[in-house]
C-alpha positions in Angstrom: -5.6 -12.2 -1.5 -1.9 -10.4 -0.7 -3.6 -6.5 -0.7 0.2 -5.6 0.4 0.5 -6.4 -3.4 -2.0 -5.4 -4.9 -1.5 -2.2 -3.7 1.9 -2.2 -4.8 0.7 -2.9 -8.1 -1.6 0.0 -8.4 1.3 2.5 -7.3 3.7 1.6 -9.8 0.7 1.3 -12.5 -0.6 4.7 -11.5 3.0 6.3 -11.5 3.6 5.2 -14.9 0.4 6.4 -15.9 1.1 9.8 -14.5 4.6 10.0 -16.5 2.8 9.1 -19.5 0.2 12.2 -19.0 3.0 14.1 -18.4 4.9 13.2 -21.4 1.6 14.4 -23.6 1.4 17.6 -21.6 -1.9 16.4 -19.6 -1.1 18.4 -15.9 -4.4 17.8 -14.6 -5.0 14.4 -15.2 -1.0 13.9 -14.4 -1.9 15.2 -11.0 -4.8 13.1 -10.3 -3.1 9.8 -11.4 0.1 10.9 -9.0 -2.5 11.3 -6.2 -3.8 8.4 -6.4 -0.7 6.4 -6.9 0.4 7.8 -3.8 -2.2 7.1 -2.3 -1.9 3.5 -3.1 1.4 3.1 -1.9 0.9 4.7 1.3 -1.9 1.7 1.5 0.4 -0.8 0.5 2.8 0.6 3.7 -0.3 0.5 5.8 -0.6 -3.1 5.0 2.5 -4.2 6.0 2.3 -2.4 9.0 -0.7 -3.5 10.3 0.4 -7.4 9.5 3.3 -7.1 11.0 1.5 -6.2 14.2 -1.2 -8.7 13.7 1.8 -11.2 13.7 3.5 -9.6 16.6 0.4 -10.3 18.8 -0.4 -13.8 17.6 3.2 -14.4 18.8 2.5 -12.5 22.1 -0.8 -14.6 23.1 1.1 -17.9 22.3 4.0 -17.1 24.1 1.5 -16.0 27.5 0.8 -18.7 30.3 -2.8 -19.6 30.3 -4.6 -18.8 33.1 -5.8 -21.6 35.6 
């Protein structure tokens, strides 16, 4: 499962959701679906982030000399 994606997903799902509560005049729940789109994307950035370092130190023990 991509969660990179998925999260992505939810963001842009969420953040339409929001405009829509805020075309009907619904602050509160507007609010409460922007936080949680935001918080999805800042998930989906976390994601990427931490496989990028998962790749970059894969690539570091494979490049190291084994020890004797």
């Amino acid at each position: 499962m991509n969660w990179e994606r998925t999260f992505q997903f939810l963001a842009v799902a969420f953040a339409g959701i929001a405009a829509v509560f805020y075309w009907r005049g619904d602050f509160d729940a507007m609010f409460v679906t922007a936080v949680v789109g935001a918080a999805a994307f800042f998930l989906s950035i976390r994601m990427q982030v931490k496989t990028r370092i998962d790749e970059r130190r894969a690539k570091e023990t494979e490049t190291e000399d084994p020890e004797i």
